[in-house]
N, C-alpha and C positions, 0 to 999 in steps of 0.2 A: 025720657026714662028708659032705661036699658030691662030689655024682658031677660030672661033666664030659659034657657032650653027646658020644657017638660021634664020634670023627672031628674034635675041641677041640684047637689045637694051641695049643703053652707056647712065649713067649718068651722068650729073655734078653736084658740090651744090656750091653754094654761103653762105660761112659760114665760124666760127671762125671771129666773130666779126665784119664781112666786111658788113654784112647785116646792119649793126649800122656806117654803113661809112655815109657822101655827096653821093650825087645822082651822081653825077660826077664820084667820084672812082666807085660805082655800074654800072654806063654806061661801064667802062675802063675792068672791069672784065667780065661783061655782053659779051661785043664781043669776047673776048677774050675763053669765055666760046662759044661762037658760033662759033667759029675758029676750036674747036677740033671737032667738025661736030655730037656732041651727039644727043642723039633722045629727054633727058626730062631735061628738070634744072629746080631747087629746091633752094630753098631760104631757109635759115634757120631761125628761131626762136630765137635768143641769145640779149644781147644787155637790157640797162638798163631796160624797160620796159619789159622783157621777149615776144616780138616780134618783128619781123622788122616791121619799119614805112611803110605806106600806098608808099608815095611817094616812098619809093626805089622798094618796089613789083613792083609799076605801070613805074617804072624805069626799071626794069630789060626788063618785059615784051614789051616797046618801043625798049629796045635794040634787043632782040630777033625776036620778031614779026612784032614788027612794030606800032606806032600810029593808023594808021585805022583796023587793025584786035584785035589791043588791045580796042579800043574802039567800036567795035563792039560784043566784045565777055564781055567788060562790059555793053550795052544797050539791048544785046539779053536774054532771060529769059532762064534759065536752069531746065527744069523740069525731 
């Protein structure tokens, strides 16, 4: 078994087209991506408009964090 250096953080991405999914599959993969216990996930870029929609971002981030820290970390000013 292979150890990880102290302090090796694990990513996930949400991507290959799924970012341009319903909010619903992005919820489905969102846990599921919280399931493998990473430290960052990443949403990709791809998808007819070359970005993912508003809603799946603010979709991921419900599924991850949660409504009240996702909507506090959009009403808090980032300087």
């Amino acid at each position: 078994m292979y150890a990880y250096k102290p302090g090796t953080l694990a990513m996930t991405f949400l991507n290959s087209s799924i970012e341009g999914a319903d909010t619903d599959t992005v919820r489905e993969v969102a846990i599921l991506m919280k399931q493998t216990g990473a430290d960052i996930h990443c949403i990709g870029d791809g998808g007819f408009a070359g970005c993912s929609s508003p809603e799946n971002v603010q979709q991921l981030s419900f599924s991850i964090k949660g409504k009240p820290y996702t909507y506090y970390r959009m009403a808090s000013v980032n300087r």
